[in-house]
C-alpha positions as CSV (number, residue, x, y, z in Angstrom):
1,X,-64.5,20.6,70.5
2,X,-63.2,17.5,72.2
3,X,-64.2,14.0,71.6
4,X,-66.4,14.0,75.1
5,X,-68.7,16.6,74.1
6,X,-68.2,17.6,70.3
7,X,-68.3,21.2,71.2
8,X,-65.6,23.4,70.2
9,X,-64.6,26.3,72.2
10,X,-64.3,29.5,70.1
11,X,-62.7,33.0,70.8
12,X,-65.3,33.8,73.8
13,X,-63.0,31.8,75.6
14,X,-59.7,32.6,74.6
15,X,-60.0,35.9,73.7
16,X,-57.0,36.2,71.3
17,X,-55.1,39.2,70.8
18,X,-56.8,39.2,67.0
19,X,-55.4,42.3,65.6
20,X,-51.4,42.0,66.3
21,X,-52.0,38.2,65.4
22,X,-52.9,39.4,62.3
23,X,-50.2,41.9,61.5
24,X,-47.8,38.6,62.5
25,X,-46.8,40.1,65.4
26,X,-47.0,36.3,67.1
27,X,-45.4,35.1,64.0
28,X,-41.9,34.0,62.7
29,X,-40.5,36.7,60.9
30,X,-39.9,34.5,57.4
31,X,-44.0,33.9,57.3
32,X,-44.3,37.1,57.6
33,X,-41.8,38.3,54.6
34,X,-43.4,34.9,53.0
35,X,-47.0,36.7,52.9
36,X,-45.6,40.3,52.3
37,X,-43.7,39.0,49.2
38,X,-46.5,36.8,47.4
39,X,-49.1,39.8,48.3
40,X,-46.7,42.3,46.2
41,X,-46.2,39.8,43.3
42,X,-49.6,39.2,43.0
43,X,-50.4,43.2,43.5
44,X,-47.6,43.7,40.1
45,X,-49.0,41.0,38.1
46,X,-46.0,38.4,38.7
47,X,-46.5,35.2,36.7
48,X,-44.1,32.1,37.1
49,X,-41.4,32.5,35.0
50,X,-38.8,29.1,36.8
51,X,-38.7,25.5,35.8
52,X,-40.6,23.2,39.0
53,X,-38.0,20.5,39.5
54,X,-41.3,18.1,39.5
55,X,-43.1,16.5,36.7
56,X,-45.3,19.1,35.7
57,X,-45.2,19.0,31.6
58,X,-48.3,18.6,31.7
59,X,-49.6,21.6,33.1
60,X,-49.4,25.3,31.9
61,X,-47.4,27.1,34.0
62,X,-47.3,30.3,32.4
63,X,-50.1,31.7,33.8
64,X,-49.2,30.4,37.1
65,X,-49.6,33.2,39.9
66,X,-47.6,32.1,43.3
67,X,-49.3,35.3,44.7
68,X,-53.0,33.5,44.6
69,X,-51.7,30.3,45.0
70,X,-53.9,27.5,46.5
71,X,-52.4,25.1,48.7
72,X,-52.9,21.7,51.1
73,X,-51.3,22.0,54.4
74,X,-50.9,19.6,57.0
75,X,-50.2,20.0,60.5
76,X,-48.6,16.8,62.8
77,X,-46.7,15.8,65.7
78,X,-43.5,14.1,65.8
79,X,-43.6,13.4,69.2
80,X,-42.3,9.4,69.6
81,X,-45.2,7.1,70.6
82,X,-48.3,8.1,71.9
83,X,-49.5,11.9,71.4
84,X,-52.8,13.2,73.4
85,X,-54.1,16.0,71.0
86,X,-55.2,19.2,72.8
87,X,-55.0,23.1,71.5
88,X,-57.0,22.2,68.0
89,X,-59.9,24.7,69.2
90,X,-57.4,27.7,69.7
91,X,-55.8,26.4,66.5
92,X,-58.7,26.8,64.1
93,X,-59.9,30.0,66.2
94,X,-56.6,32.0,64.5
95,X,-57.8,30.7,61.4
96,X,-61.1,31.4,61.6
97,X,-60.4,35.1,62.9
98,X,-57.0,36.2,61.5
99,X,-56.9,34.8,57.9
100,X,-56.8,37.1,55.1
101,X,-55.3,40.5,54.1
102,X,-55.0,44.1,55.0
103,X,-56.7,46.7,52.6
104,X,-55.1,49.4,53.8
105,X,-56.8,49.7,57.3
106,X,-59.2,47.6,56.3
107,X,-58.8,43.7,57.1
108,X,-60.5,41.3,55.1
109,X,-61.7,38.2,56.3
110,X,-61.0,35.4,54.0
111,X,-61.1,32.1,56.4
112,X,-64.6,31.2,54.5
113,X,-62.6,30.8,51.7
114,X,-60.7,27.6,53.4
115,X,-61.2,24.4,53.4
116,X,-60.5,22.8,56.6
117,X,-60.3,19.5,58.4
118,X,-59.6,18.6,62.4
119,X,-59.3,15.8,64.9
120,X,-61.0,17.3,68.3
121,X,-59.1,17.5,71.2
122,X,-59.1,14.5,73.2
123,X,-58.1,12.4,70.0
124,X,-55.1,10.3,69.7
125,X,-52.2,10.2,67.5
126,X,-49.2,7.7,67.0
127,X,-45.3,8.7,65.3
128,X,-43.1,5.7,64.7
129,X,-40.3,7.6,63.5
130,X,-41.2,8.0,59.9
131,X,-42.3,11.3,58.8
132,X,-43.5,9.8,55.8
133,X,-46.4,7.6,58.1
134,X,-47.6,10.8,59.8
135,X,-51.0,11.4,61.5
136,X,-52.1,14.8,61.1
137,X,-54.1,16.7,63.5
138,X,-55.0,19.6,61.0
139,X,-55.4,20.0,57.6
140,X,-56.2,23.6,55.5
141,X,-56.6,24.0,51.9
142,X,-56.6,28.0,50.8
143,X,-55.0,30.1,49.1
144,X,-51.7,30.1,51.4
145,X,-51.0,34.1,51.9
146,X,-53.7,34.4,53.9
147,X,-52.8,32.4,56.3
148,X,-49.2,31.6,56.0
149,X,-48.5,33.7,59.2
150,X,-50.4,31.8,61.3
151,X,-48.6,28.9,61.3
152,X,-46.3,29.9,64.4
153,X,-48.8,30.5,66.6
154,X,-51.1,27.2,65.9
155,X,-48.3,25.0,66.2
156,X,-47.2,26.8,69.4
157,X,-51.0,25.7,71.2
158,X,-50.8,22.1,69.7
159,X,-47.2,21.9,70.8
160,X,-47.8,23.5,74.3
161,X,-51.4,22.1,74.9
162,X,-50.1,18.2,73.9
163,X,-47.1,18.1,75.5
164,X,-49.0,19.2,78.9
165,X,-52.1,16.6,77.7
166,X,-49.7,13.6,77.2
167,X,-47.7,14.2,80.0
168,X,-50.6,14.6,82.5
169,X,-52.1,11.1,80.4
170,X,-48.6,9.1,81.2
171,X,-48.8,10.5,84.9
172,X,-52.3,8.9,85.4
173,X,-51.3,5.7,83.7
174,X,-48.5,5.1,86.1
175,X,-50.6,6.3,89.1
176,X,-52.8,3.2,88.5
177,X,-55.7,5.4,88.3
178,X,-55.3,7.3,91.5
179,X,-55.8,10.7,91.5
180,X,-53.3,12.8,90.6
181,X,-53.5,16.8,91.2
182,X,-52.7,19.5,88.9
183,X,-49.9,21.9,90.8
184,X,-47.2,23.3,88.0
185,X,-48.8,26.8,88.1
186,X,-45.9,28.1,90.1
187,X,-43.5,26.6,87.7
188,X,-44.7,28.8,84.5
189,X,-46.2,32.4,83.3
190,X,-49.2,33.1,84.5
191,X,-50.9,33.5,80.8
192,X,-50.5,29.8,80.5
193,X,-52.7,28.6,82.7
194,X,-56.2,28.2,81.6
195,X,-54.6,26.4,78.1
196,X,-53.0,24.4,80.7
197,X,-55.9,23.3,83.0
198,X,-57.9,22.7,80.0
199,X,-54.9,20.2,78.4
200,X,-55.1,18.8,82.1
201,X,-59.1,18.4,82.0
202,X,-59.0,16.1,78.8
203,X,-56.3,14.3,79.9
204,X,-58.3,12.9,82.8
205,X,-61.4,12.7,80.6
206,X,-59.1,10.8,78.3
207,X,-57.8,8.5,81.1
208,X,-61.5,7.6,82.1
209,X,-62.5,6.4,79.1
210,X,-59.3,4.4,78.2
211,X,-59.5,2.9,81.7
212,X,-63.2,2.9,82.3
213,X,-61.8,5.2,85.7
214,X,-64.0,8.2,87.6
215,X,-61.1,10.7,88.1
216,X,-62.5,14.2,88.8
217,X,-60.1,17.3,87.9
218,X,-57.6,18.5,90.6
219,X,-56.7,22.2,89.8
220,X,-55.1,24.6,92.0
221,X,-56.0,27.8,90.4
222,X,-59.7,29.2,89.2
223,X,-57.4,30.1,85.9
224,X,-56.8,26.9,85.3
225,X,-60.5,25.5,84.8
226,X,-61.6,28.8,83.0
227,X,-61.9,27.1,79.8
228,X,-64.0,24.4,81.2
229,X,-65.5,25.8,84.1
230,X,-63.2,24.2,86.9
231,X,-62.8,26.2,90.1
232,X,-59.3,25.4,91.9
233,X,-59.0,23.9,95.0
234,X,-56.2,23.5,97.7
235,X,-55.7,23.9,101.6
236,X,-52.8,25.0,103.6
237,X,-49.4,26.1,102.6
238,X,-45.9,25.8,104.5
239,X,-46.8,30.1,105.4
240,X,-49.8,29.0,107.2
241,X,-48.1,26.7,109.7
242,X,-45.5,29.5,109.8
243,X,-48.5,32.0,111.0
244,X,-49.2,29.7,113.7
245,X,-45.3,29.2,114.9
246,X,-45.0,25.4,113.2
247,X,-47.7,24.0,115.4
248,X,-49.6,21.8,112.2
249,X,-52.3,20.6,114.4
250,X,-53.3,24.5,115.5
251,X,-53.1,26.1,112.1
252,X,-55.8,23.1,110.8
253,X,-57.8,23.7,113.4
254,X,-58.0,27.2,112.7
255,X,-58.6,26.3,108.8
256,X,-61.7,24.0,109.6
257,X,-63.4,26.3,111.8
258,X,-63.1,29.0,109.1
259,X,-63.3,27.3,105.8
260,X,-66.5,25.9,104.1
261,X,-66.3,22.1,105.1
262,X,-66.7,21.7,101.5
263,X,-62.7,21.9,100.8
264,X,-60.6,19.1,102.0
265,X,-58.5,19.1,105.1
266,X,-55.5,17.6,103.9
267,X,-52.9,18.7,106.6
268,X,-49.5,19.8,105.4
269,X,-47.3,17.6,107.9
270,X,-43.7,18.3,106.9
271,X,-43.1,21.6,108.6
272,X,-41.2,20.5,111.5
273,X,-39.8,17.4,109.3
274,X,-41.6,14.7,111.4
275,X,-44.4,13.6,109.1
276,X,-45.4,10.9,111.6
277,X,-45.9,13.1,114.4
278,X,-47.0,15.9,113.2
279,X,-49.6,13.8,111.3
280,X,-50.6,12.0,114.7
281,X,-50.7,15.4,116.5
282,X,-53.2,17.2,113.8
283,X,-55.2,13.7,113.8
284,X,-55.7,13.7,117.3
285,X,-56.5,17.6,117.5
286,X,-59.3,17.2,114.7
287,X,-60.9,14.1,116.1
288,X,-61.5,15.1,119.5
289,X,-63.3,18.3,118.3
290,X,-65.0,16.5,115.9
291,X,-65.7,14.3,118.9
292,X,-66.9,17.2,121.2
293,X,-69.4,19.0,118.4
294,X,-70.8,15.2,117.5
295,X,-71.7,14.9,121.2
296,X,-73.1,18.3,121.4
297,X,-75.2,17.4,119.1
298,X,-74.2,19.7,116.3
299,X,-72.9,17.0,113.4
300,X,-73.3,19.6,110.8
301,X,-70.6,21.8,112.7
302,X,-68.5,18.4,113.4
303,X,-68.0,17.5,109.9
304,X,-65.5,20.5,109.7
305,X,-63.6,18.5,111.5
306,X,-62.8,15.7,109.4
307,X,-59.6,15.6,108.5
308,X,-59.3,13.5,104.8
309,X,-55.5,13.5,104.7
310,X,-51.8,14.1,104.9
311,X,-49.6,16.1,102.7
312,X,-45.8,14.8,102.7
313,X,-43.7,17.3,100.8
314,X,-40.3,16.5,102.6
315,X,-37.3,18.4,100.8
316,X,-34.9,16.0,99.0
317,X,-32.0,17.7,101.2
318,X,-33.7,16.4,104.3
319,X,-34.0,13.4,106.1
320,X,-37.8,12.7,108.2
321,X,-36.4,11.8,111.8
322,X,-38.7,8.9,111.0
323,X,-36.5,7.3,108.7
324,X,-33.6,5.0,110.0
325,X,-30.4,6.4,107.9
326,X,-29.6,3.9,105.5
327,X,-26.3,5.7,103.6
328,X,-28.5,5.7,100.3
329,X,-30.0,9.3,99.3
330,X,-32.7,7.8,97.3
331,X,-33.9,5.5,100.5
332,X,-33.2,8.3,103.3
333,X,-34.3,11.7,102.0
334,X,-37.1,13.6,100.5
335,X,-40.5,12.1,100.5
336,X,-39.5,8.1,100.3
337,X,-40.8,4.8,100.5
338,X,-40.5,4.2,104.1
339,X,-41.6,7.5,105.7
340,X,-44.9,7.2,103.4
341,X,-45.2,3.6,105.1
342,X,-44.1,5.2,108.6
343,X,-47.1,7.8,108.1
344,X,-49.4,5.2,107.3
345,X,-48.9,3.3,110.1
346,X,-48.2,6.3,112.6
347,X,-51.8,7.2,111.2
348,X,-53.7,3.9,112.2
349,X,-52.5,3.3,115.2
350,X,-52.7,7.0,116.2
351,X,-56.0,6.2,118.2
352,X,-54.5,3.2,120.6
353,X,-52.7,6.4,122.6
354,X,-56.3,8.2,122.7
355,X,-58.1,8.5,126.3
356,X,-61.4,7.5,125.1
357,X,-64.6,5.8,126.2
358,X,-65.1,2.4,124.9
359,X,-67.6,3.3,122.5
360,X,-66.0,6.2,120.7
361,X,-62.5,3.3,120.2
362,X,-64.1,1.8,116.8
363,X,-65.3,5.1,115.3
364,X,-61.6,6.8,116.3
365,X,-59.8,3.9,114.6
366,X,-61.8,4.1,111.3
367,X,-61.3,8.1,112.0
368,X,-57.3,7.5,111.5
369,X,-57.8,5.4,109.1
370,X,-60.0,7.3,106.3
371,X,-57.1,9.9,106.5
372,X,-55.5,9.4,103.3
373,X,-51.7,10.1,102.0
374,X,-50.8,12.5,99.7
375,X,-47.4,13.1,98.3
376,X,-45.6,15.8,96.2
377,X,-42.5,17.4,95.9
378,X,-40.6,15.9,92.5
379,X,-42.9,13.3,91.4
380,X,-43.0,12.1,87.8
381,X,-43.4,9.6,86.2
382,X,-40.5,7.3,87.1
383,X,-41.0,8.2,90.0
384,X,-44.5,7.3,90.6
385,X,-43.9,4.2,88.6
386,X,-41.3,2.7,91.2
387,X,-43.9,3.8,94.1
388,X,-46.5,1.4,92.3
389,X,-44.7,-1.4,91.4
390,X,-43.3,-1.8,95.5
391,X,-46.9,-0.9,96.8
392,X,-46.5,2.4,98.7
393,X,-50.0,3.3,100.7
394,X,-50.5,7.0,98.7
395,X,-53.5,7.9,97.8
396,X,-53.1,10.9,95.9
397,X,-50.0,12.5,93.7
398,X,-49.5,15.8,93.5
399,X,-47.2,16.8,90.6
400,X,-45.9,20.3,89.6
401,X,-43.7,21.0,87.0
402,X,-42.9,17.5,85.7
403,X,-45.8,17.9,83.6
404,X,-43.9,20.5,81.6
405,X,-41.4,17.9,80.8
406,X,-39.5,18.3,77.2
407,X,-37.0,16.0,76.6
408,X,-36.4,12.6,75.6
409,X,-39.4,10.6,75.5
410,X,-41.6,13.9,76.8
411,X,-40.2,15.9,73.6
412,X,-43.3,17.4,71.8
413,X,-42.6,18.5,68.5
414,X,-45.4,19.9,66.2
415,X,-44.8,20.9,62.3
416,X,-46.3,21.8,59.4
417,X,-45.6,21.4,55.9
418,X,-47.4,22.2,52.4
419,X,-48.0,18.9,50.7
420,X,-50.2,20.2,47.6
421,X,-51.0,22.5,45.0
422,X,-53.6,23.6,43.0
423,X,-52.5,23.7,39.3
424,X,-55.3,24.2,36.4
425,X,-57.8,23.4,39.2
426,X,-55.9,20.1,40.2
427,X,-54.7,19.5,43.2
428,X,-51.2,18.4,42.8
429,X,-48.6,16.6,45.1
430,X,-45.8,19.3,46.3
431,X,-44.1,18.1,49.8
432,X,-40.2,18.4,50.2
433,X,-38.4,15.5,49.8
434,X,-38.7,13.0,52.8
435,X,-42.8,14.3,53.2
436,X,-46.0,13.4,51.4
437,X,-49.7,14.1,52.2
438,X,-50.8,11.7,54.7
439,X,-54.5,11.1,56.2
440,X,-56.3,10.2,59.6
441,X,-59.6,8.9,59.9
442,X,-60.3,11.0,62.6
443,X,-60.1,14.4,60.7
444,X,-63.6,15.5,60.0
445,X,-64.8,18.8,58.1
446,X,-65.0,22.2,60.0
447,X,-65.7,24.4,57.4
């Protein structure tokens, strides 16, 4: 369930691997001794026998069975700042599936037995350092065996899925709502992607509404819109232009006659590390067949032949022959500043070399100049930032594994602590020292 549509996705999407989750084969190996041990106290008819180092006079303790005992359990972020919340859905699909106990063979289901509130995905939390002032995302009250192993595996969603959800979030705040595509599936296992697209999916849906913007999702792979029912998208790769010996403007040529017109012909231009001619080259090649098939008649062929834009994806150990060496890394190599501006204007003034009638001069120039810019190779957000701020003409970002960031200011950090118990049908306060039991107005009820 996010906050867009208040549906929850349940396990006919993410098809868990239910029966080794609940033998804690995904789980820390102390939750697991942790539920083995209070299951064979309870089984011998163990009753408390310490002294609770809290103020519990007032309470009977001597019939006190840790084995059955209830307890409140919160789960929270203590990522700094800001914290998009993605990965409750997977989250309360362990619970719902894998809490309870083996009878021999025989599991039994207890998760009815729970009590148990969530934020949707999509919501947002804030840490200022204290982890007495936490917001948390999940709450469970139960009898804690049954579900103590499952606390490594629904912090590992909330962790992965929020960390990828906030850092895709930042990303689009320093684009200055311009689109930003989704290409870190090369950087990661395979498995992760559809928890991945989906984190990426509210993240924009997120964006829009905090910025009143009309993003639309830019996956890569079919995997990574599974959970939402993305498809992924993309056009040529460095091979391609390979296949066709390094001549851009041939190998697009080859991809519009073949490919539905539906999918973008963004040009890959850095092959022969001259964005600006190679993007003048492919521009030229595309518009005059566009040009031939319009006057032919045959517009619905022609529009295969619109190319939308340029990719610049210029290694940082090279230098475009575009760029005038200026002794500064930073300024000279890689996809920079100046060879972003160079494309731009290599691209609308690519016409004024054309040999064309007068009245195909005014289409051609608004031609060249509908081709956008798009730029990738090690983008993030500081990087995107400093684009911004000095007005660089890109129209899209593409950016890979940036958005797996995990340090610093990126660190994502989920925990989970027990904050009560249920004595004599009380619920009673029971956090270690330095945590209490905190709320959020946006938990509601599940079950």
């Amino acid at each position: 369930m996010s906050i867009f549509d208040h549906k929850r996705l349940t396990n006919d999407v993410f098809k868990l691997d239910i029966e080794r989750m609940r033998k804690g084969w995904y789980s820390d190996k102390y939750f697991v001794n942790i539920a083995t041990m209070l299951t064979a106290l309870h089984n011998k008819g163990y009753l408390y026998g310490g002294k609770s180092q809290r103020p519990l006079e007032k309470y009977d303790l001597t019939h006190l069975d840790p084995g059955n005992l209830e307890v409140e359990m919160q789960w929270f972020t203590r990522h700094p700042g800001k914290t998009l919340i993605v990965g409750v859905d997977k989250a309360l699909t362990m619970l719902k599936t894998c809490t309870g106990y083996f009878r021999g063979d025989e599991f039994i289901n207890t998760a009815d037995d729970l009590e148990v509130w969530a934020v949707e995905d999509g919501a947002i939390v804030h840490y200022n350092g204290d982890p007495m002032e936490i917001e948390p995302v999940l709450r469970v009250r139960g009898r804690y065996r049954d579900f103590a192993m499952l606390e490594t595996p629904t912090l590992g969603i909330l962790t992965r899925a929020s960390r990828v959800s906030t850092n895709v979030y930042e990303t689009l705040v320093a684009a200055n709502g311009k689109p930003v595509m989704f290409f870190p599936a090369r950087f990661d296992l395979h498995e992760v992607q559809a928890a991945d697209g989906y984190s990426y999916q509210i993240a924009i849906q997120r964006f829009n509404l905090d910025y009143a913007g009309k993003l639309g999702a830019l996956i890569s792979t079919d995997a990574q819109g599974y959970w939402w029912g993305g498809a992924g998208g993309g056009t040529v790769a460095h091979a391609a232009i390979a296949c066709f010996l390094g001549d851009t403007a041939e190998a697009m040529l080859a991809f519009a006659c073949t490919l539905d017109a539906s999918i973008s012909r963004i040009a890959l231009v850095d092959f022969n590390n001259d964005c600006v001619g190679d993007s003048r080259k492919t521009c030229k090649a595309m518009f005059f067949k566009y040009k031939e098939l319009m006057e032919e008649g045959n517009e619905t062929e022609a529009r295969r032949y619109i190319l939308s834009g340029v990719r610049l994806d210029t290694s940082a150990a090279l230098r475009d022959v575009s760029v005038e060496l200026l002794g500064d890394t930073a300024l000279d190599h890689g996809v920079n500043q100046r060879l972003v501006i160079n494309v731009r204007k290599g691209l609308d003034t690519a016409w004024e070399t054309w040999d064309l009638p007068d009245k195909w001069k005014d289409e051609a120039a608004q031609y060249c100049r509908n081709v956008k810019i798009v730029v990738s190779g090690g983008f993030n957000v500081e990087r995107i930032t400093r684009f911004e701020k000095q007005g660089v003409p890109v129209d899209t970002y593409a950016v890979g594994s940036a958005f797996f960031e995990n340090h610093a200011l990126t660190k994502m950090d989920f925990t989970a602590d027990v904050v009560r118990v249920k004595i004599d049908g009380e619920w009673v306060d029971m956090a270690k020292v330095g945590r209490k039991a905190c709320d959020n107005p946006d938990l509601k009820r599940v079950w």
